[in-house]
C-alpha positions in Angstrom: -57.6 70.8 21.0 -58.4 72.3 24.1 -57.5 69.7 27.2 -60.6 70.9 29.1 -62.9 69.8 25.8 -63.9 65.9 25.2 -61.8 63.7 22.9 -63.5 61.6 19.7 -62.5 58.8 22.0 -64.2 59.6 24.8 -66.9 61.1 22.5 -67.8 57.8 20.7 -68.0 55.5 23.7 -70.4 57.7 25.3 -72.3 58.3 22.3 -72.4 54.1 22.2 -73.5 54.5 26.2 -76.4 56.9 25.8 -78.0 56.2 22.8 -78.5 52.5 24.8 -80.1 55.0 27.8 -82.3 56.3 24.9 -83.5 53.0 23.5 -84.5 51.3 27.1 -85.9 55.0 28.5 -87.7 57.2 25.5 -87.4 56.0 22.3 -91.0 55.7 20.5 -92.5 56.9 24.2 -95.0 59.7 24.6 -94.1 61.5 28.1 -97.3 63.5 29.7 -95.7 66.1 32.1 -99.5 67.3 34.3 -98.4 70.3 36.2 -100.5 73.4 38.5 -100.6 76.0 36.3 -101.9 79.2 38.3 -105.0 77.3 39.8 -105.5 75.0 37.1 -103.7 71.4 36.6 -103.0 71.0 33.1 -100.1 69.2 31.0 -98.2 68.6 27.8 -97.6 65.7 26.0 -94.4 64.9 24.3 -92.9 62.5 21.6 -89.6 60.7 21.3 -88.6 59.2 18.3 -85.0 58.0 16.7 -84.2 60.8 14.7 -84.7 63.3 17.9 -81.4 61.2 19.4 -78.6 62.8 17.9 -79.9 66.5 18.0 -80.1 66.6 22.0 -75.8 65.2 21.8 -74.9 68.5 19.8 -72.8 66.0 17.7 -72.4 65.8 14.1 -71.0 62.6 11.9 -69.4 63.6 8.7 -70.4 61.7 5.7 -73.9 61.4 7.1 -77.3 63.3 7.4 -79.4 60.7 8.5 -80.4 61.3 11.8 -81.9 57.8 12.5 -78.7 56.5 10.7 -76.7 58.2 13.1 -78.6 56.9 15.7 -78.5 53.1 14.7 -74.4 53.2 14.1 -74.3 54.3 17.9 -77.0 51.7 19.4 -74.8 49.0 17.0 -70.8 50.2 18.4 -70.5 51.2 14.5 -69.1 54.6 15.3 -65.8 55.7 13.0 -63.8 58.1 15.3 -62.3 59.7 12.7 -65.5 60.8 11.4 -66.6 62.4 15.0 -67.1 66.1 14.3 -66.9 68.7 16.7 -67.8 72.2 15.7 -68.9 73.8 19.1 -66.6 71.4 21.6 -67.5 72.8 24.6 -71.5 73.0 23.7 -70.8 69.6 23.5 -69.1 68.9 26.9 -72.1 70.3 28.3 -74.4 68.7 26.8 -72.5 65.2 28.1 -72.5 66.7 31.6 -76.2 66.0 31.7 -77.2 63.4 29.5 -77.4 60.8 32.3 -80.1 62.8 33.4 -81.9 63.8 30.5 -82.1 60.2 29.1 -84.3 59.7 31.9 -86.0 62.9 31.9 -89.2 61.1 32.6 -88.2 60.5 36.2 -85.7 63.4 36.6 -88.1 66.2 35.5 -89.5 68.5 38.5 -90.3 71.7 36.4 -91.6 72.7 34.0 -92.2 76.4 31.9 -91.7 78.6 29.0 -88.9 79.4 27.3 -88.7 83.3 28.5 -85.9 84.1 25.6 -82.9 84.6 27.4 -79.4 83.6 26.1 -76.5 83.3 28.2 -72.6 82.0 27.2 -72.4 79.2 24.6 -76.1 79.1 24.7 -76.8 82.7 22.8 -78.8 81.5 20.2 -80.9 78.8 21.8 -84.4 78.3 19.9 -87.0 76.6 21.7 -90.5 76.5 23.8 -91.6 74.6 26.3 -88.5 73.3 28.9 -89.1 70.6 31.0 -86.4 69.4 33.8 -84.7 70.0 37.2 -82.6 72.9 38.4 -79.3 71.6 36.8 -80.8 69.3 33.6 -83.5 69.8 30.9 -84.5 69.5 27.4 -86.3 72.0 25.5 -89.1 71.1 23.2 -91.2 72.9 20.1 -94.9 72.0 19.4 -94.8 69.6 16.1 -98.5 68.3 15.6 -100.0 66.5 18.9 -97.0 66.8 20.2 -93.7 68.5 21.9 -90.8 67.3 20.7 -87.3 67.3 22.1 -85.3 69.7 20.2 -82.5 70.8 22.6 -80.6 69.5 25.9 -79.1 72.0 28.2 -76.9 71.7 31.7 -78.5 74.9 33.1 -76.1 74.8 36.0 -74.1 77.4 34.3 -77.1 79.7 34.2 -77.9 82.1 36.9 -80.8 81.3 39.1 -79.9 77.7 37.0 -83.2 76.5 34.8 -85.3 79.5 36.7 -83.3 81.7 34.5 -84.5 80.3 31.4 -88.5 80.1 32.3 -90.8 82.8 32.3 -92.0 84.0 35.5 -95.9 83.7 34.9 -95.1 80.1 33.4 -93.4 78.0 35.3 -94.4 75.3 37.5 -93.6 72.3 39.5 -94.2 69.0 37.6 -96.8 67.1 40.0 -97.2 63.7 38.0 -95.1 62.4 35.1 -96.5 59.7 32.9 -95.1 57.4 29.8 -96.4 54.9 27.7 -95.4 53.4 23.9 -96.5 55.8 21.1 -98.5 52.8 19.8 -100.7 53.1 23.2 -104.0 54.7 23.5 -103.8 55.5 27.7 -100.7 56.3 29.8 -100.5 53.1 32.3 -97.0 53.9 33.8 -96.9 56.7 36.5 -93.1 57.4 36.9 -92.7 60.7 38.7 -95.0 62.3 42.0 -93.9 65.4 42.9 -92.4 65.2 46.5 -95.3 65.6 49.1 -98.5 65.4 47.0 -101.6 63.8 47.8 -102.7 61.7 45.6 -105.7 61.0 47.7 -106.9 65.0 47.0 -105.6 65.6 43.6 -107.9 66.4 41.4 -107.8 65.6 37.8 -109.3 66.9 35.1 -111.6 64.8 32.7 -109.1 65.5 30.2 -106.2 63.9 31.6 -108.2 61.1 33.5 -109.2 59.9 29.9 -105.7 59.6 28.9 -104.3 57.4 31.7 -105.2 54.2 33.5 -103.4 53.7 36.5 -105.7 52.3 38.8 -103.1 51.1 41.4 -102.1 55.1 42.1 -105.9 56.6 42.3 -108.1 54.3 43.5 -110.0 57.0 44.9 -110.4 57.9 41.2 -112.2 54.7 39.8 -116.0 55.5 40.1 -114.7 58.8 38.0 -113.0 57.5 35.1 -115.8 54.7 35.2 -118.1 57.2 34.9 -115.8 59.2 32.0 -115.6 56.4 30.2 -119.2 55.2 30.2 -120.3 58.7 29.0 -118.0 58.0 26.1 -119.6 54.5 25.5 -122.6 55.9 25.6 -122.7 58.7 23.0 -124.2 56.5 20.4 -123.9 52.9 21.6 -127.0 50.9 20.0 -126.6 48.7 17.2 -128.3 50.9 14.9 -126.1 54.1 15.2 -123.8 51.5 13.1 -123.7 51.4 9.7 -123.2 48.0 8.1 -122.2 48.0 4.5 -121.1 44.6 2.3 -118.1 45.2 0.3 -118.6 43.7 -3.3 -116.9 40.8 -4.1 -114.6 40.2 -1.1 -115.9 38.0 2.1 -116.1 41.3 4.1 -118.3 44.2 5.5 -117.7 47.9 7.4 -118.7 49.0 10.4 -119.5 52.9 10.1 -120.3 54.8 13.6 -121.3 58.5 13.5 -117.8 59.8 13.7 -117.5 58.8 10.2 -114.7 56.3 12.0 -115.1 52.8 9.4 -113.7 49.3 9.9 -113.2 46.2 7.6 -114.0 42.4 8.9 -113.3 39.5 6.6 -116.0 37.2 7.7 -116.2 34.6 9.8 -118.2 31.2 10.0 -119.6 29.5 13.1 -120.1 30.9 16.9 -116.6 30.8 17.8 -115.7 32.8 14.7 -118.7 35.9 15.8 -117.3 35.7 19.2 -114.1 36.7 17.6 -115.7 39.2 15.5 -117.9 41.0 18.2 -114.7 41.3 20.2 -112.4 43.0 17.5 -116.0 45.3 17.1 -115.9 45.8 20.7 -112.5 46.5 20.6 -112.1 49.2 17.6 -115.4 51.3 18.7 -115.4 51.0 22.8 -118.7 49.0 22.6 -120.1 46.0 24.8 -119.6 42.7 23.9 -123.3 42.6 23.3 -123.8 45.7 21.2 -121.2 44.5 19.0 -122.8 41.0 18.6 -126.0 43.1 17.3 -124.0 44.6 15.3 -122.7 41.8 13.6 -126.4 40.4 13.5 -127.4 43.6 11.4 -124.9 42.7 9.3 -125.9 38.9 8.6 -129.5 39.9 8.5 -128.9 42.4 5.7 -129.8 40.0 2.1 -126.6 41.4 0.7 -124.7 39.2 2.7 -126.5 36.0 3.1 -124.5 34.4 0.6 -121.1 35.2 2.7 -122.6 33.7 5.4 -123.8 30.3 4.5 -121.8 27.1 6.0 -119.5 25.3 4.1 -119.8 21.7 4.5 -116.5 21.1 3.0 -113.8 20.5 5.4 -111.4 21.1 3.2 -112.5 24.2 1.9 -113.9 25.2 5.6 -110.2 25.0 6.5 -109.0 26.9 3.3 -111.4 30.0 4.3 -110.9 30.3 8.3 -107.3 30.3 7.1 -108.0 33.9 5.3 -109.8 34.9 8.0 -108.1 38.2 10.6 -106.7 36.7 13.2 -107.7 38.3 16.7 -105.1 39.1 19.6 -106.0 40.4 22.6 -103.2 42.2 24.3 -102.7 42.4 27.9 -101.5 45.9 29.8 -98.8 45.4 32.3 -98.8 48.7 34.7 -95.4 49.2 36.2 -95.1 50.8 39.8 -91.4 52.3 39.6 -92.1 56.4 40.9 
């Protein structure tokens, strides 16, 4: 083996090293990269998930196709050396130079562009889209879906002109914001990248991005907009009778229908404390008031079909048997993290 190029050894313990970076960093995360592109501000949003780990170390395991496999062994120290496959070494070496950076591409990410189709050294037959990094460091990603997602990780400091090389002159751009929330999330609440020197206090946003984040503690100037954006949205068709409220035969439940066509089930409930509950999860799963969704849980108690699911029990015992049955409601806090 050539001394320059990385031994199994070496290989395997950094394997064990970044797939831990992966986990704590990107790993089920969405990234929104919001850039200037010509005079517009627009963005990409991108998914990671444990199967994308392995593809961005340029290192195969023999024995094994899994990808999320692959990815679990490492995160667990469950690597077999012996097994360590190396069938482009120095590919791989570069790819180690930068993984540091990559695994954190969220932060370390300053431009982004695309892929203009050129091929240079070990690199000649590099398939990808959009690239998204700093001068030295990026990953390359392919539309899937939604979504980009990460299907390549370069050190571009072997490139001439470094990542500029790779991006095509009427597409590149600086990245001016960088976002990242859980894939589970509906709004991006951590800001994690401002490009050097920009004013947050002139920005402006469009409506489209505004809707997906909620940072409050960055744009304050910005509030009275996406209060405004989001009471348009609440007010599309927010009275109780643009629901539909259907009994479902046989079960202690009834749907919720708005005029999407977007339909929810609720086991039901008995006494005030138990609609409260109810009217929240309504409020909740159709961005309605409080109050709209208590009408529209009155609808649905007024309707004869349900007025025997709704009578009291006066059994304790069988009072205690039913609220057992019933959803249980969680409201889940949002914790907004301040780390740029």
């Amino acid at each position: 083996m050539n001394d320059d190029n990385l031994s199994n050894a070496t290989i395997l313990s950094k394997l064990i090293q970044y797939a831990k970076m992966y986990r704590d960093n990107l790993e089920n995360k969405n990234i929104l990269f919001v850039f200037k592109d010509d005079k517009d501000v627009d963005y990409i949003e991108t998914e990671f998930l444990a199967k994308n780990f392995q593809h961005l170390t340029g290192v195969k395991y023999r024995g094994l196709k899994d990808t999320v496999k692959f990815y679990e062994l490492c995160l667990d120290s469950k690597l077999e050396e012996h097994k360590i496959k190396q069938t482009k070494p120095l590919l791989i070496k570069l790819k180690f130079n930068v993984l540091s950076q990559t695994m954190k591409i969220h932060k370390t990410a300053n431009m982004i562009g695309s892929y203009n189709g050129n091929s240079y050294s070990i690199y000649s037959d590099l398939e990808t889209k959009k690239l998204a990094g700093s001068q030295n460091a990026c990953l390359g990603f392919i539309p899937i879906g939604d979504y980009f997602i990460p299907n390549t990780n370069l050190d571009t400091s072997i490139f001439p002109n470094k990542l500029k090389y790779l991006l095509r002159e009427d597409d590149r751009s600086p990245i001016l914001l960088t976002f990242r929330k859980n894939i589970e999330d509906k709004q991006y609440t951590e800001l994690t990248h401002v490009m050097k020197k920009l004013d947050l206090q002139t920005l402006k946003l469009p409506k489209e991005i505004l809707e997906k984040i909620n940072v409050p503690e960055f744009f304050p100037q910005k509030n009275e907009m996406v209060t405004k954006i989001l009471n348009e949205k609440q007010n599309v068709a927010k009275t109780a009778e643009d629901f539909d409220v259907n009994r479902l035969v046989g079960e202690h439940a009834f749907t919720v229908r708005d005029k999407d066509n977007t339909s929810k089930k609720y086991k039901i409930l008995h006494g005030d404390e138990h609609e409260e509950v109810i009217a929240r999860q309504i409020a909740s799963d159709f961005n309605v008031s409080e109050e709209i969704a208590k009408d529209i849980f009155s609808n649905a108690i007024e309707k004869n079909a349900l007025e025997d699911e709704v009578k009291q029990d006066t059994s304790t015992t069988t009072k205690t048997k039913n609220i057992d049955n019933y959803k249980d409601f969680e409201e889940d806090g949002q914790e907004f993290t301040n780390d740029v």
